[in-house]
C-alpha positions, 0 to 999 in steps of 0.5 A: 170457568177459568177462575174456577179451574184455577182455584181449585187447582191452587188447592192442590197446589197450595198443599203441595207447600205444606207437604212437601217438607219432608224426607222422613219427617214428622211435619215440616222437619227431618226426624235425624238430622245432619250431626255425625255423632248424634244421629247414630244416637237416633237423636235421642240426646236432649239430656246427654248432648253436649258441645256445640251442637247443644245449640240445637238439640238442648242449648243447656248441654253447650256449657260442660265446661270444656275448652272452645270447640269448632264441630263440622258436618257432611250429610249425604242424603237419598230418598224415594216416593211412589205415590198415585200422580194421575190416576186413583190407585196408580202409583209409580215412583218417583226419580231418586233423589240425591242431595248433600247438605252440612253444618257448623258449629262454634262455641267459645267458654267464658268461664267454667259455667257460662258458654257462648255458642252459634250454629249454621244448620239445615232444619227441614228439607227435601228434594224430590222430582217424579218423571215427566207426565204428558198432559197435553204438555211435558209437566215434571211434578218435583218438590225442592224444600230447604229451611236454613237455621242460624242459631246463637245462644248461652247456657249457664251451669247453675250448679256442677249437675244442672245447666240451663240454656237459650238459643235464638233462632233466624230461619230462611226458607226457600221452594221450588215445586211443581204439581198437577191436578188430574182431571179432564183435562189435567192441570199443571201449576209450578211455584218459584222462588218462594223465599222467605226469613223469620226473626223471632223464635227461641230454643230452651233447655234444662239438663241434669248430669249425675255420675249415673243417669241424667234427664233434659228438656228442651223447649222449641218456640213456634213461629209464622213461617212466611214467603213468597214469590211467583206463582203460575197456574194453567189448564186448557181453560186458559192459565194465570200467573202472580209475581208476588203470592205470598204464603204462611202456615206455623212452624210449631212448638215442639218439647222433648223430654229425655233421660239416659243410664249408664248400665256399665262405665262403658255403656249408656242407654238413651231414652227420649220423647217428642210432642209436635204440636202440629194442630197448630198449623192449621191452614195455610194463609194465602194472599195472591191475585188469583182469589185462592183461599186458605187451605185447611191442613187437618193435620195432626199432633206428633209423637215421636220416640227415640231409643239408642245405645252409645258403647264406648268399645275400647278406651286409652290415654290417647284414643277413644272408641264408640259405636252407636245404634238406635231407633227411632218411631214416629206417628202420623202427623198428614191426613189420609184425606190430603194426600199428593204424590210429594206427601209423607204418608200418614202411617208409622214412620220407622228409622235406623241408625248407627255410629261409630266415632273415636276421640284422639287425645283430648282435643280431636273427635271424628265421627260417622252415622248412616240412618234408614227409613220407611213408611206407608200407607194406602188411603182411599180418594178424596177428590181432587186428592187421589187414593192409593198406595203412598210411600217413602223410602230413604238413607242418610250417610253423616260425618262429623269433626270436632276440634277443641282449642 
């Protein structure tokens, strides 16, 4: 009966890993990330970004001919859940979560068409912990998610209008969580140290410039994403435990295509879309000593869509001025018969964003973007999974510096 608990409440647990990747995300990663310029442009950069954090929106835009250049980011973040934790249709919130996180970027001009450039970066994360729960034991269900990125890469300019780039890419992911499985009686289970690296994967893009519009594409490759660590699992049927479970699922292929106009000199209208192919991540592949199977995701393909306007408000010799503000929608990627309280809710996801930054003289950008988002949805039980009302709030302050030499 032990062996049977256990397993069942490894299902739970096991989910909890796939799913607690997210703060506004559409699967595993963040839909706004960390750049102070860019995500006042919702993101929606693929055929216009250039500089250093090409190297991550479209490797292509790294090669525009300027001087090298040096881009740091500061990223504030906040969220809340509220989701059923014990019983159907119970919700309650969870604790706020705080977090900070940056990023740097480097690029270094060979020559008028070849860029090198090289990235540190955060590309999924969240941080989220409910108050404790009394289950014959103090339990704290929380989710603590990072993946670290480290990325370098080239683009070439083929032509005055048209670059091409590449990026490779290493991952390193870490998790900490904890979650319980109501029943009779309830069960608490924690994993701890999940680590893991990945070597293999790409990012490539193509990116048309003319004086008026332009049009990008970048390419993600997927990868296995791999770690592994402790595991413990108890009940008031006796517990377990495993020092070396291991667990893996796919990091997904992802395409975005974008375009931009420029309706005045001054103003820039952005447009781009993003395909998740997320019925890839099938299931999540266990090995471990306490005979869990692997677990059926059941997810879904995502589709995002990013609109934003970039409006250079005053221009000088010596100084430059922009506001930004965009939005950004995205369809549900998890299924409504899996859900877990650290869950991102499988209705419409919605986001907000705005910038300002300013350009001094021809060598210093600074920038700023705050970003909000919600979504939710009430689903129905689906033993052991629970029902009822789940949700997702949030904000993100961002800053950015740009120096080129």
């Amino acid at each position: 009966m032990v062996t049977i608990k256990i397993k069942k409440l490894s299902l739970l647990i096991l989910s909890s890993f796939v799913f607690s990747s997210v703060i506004h995300a559409a699967g595993f990663e963040q839909l706004l990330m960390w750049s102070g310029k860019n995500v006042g442009r919702a993101n929606a950069v693929t055929s216009i970004v250039d500089g250093p954090e090409a190297l991550f929106f479209n490797p292509a835009g790294l090669s525009d001919g300027s001087k090298n250049e040096v881009v740091v980011n500061a990223t504030y973040l906040w969220d809340q859940f509220k989701a059923p934790v014990l019983a159907d249709g119970q919700s309650m919130k969870s604790n706020a979560g705080n977090s900070f996180t940056g990023s740097a970027f480097y690029t270094r001009s060979i020559n008028d068409k070849l860029t090198l450039g090289l990235g540190a970066f955060p590309s999924a994360g969240l941080k989220v912990d409910y108050p404790t729960q009394d289950i014959g034991v103090p339990v704290a269900p929380k989710a603590d998610f990072k993946v670290l990125e480290i990325s370098t890469g080239a683009a070439y300019k083929i032509t005055d209008k048209l670059s091409v780039g590449l990026a490779y890419r290493v991952s390193y992911t870490s998790a900490n969580f904890t979650t319980i499985l109501p029943g009779t009686p309830p069960s608490a289970a924690a994993f701890s140290n999940m680590t893991g690296w990945d070597f293999f994967s790409f990012r490539g893009g193509l990116q048309y410039k003319d004086e008026k519009w332009g049009a990008g594409l970048n390419i993600r490759t997927p990868f296995v994403a791999k770690t592994s660590g402790k595991l413990d699992a108890s009940s008031g049927l006796g517990s377990a435990s495993d020092d070396s479970a291991k667990l893996s699922t796919t990091f997904p292929l992802e395409i975005a295509l974008a375009g931009h106009y420029l309706v005045t000199p001054a103003l820039t209208l952005l447009l781009e879309y993003d395909f998740l192919n997320y019925q890839a991540a099938d299931k999540l592949k266990t090995t471990d000593t306490l005979g869990v199977p692997d677990l059926p995701l059941k997810w879904k393909n995502g589709h995002v869509f990013r609109l934003a306007a970039d409006w250079a408000v005053s221009q000088s010799e010596n100084m430059k001025q922009f506001i930004r503000g965009g939005y950004t929608l995205q369809t549900a990627i998890t299924n409504t018969s899996t859900m877990i309280p650290t869950s991102e809710p499988p209705g419409l996801g919605h986001l907000f964003s705005a910038g300002y930054g300013v350009e001094i003289g021809k060598n210093l950008n600074i920038d700023g973007s705050v970003f909000y988002g919600f979504s939710d949805k009430t689903v129905a039980s689906n033993s052991p999974f629970l029902g009822g009302k789940y949700s997702i709030q949030g904000l993100g302050v961002n800053v950015g510096a740009g120096y080129k030499f």
